[in-house]
C-alpha positions in Angstrom: 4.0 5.3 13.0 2.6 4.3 9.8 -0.8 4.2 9.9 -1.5 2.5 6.3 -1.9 3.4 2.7 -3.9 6.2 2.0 -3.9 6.3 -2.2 -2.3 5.6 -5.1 -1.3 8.8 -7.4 -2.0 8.4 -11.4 -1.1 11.5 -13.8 -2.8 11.1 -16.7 -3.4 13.2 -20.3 -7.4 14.1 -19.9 -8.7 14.7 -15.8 -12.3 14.6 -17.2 -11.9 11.5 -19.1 -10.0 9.6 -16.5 -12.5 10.7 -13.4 -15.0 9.3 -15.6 -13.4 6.0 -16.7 -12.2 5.1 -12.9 -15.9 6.7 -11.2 -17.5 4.6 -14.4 -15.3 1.1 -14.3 -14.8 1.1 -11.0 -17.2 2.4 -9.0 -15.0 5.0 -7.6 -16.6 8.6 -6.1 -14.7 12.1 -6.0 -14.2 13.7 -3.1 -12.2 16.3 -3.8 -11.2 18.6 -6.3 -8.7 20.8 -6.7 -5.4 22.6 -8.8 -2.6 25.0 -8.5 -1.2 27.8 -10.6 2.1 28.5 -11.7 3.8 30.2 -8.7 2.8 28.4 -6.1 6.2 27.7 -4.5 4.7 25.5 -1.6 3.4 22.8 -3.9 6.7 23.1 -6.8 8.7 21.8 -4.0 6.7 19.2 -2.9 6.2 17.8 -6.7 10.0 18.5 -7.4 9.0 21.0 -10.6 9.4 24.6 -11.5 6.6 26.7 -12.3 3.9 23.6 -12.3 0.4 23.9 -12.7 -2.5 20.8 -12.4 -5.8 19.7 -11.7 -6.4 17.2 -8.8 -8.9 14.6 -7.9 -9.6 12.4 -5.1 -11.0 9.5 -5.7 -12.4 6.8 -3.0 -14.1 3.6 -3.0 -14.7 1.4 -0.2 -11.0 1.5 1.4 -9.1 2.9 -1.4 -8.1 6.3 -2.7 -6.9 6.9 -6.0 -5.5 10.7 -7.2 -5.5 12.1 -10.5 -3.2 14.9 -11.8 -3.3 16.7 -15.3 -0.1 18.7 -15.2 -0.8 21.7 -17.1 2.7 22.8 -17.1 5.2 21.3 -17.3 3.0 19.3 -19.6 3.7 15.7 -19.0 5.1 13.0 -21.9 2.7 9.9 -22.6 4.2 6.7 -22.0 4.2 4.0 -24.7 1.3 2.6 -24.8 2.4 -0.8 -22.7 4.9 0.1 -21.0 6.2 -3.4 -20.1 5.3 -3.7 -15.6 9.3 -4.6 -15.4 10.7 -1.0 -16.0 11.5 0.7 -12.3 8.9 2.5 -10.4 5.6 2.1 -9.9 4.4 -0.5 -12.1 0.5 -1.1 -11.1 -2.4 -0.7 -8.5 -4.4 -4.0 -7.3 -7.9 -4.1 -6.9 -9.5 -7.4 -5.0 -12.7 -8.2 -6.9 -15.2 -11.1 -5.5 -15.9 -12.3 -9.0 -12.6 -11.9 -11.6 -14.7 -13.7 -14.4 -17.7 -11.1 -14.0 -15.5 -7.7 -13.7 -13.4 -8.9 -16.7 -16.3 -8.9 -18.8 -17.7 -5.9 -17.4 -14.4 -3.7 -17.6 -13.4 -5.0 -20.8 -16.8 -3.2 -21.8 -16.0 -0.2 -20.0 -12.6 0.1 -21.9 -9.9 -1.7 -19.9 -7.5 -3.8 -22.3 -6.6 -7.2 -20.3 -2.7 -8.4 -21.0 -4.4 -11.8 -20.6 -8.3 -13.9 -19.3 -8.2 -14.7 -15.5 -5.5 -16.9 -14.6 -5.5 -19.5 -11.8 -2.9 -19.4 -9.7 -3.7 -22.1 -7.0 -4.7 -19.5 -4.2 -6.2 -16.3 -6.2 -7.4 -15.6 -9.5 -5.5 -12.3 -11.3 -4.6 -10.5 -14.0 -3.5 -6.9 -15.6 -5.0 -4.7 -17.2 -4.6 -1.1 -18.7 -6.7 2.1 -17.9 -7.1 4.4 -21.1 -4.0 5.6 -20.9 -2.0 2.8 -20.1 -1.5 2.5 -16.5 -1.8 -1.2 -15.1 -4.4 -2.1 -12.9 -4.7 -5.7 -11.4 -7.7 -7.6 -10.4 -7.6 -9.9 -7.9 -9.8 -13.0 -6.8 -8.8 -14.9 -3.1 -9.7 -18.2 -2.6 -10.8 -19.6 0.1 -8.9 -18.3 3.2 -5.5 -19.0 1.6 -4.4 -15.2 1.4 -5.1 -12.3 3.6 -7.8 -10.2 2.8 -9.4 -6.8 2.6 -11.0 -6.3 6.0 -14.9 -6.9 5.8 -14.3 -9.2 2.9 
């Protein structure tokens, strides 16, 4: 039985700089921390890589994890910069905010890039925008009682 989400994964160039950005911008706490060595067979065939080695952390707020991996080896490639949201795979996490207009401003001063303002859309209020290092996060604004919800919200 599934029981629900538990987090979205993120690897990223800089651990330290993007525990800081998401803890900072979002609000988020860790709690945990870890890595692996080279060698450790266990965790090379979970991840599908040889002779990896990275730095881990968990990251929660409210009802969401996010994880963070610097792959130490193999050393992983940097995306283009805007990797357009229509290429397969994952293509972004969504965050529901109680005031779009108010976070925009706020985590375009923290350092988020925005693809566009707020946009209406009838029921919500969304948009994308990019973490340092180019991953898309969406916020995300209900109206009314048009849309289900975040539980508590």
């Amino acid at each position: 039985m599934i029981l629900g989400i538990h987090h979205t994964a993120i690897s990223v160039p800089d651990i330290e700089e993007a525990t800081r950005f998401y803890c900072d911008a979002f609000g988020f706490e860790v709690v945990e921390r870890g890595e692996w060595e080279t060698g450790n067979d266990t965790i090379n065939q979970i991840v599908g890589l040889k002779d990896s080695a990275a730095k881990q952390r968990m990251l929660k707020a409210s009802n969401a994890f996010v994880e963070l991996f610097e792959y130490v080896t193999p050393r992983g490639e940097n995306q283009s910069d805007a990797p357009p949201v229509c290429n397969h795979g994952y293509t972004h996490f969504c965050l529901q905010v109680d005031d779009i207009y108010k976070e925009h401003k706020r985590l375009e001063a923290a350092g988020m890039r925005f693809h566009t303002a707020p946009q209406d859309l009838e029921t919500c209020y969304a948009t994308y925008g990019r973490d340092p290092f180019g991953n898309v996060i969406e916020i995300y604004e209900i109206k009314g009682d048009a849309l289900p919800r975040l539980p508590g919200t």
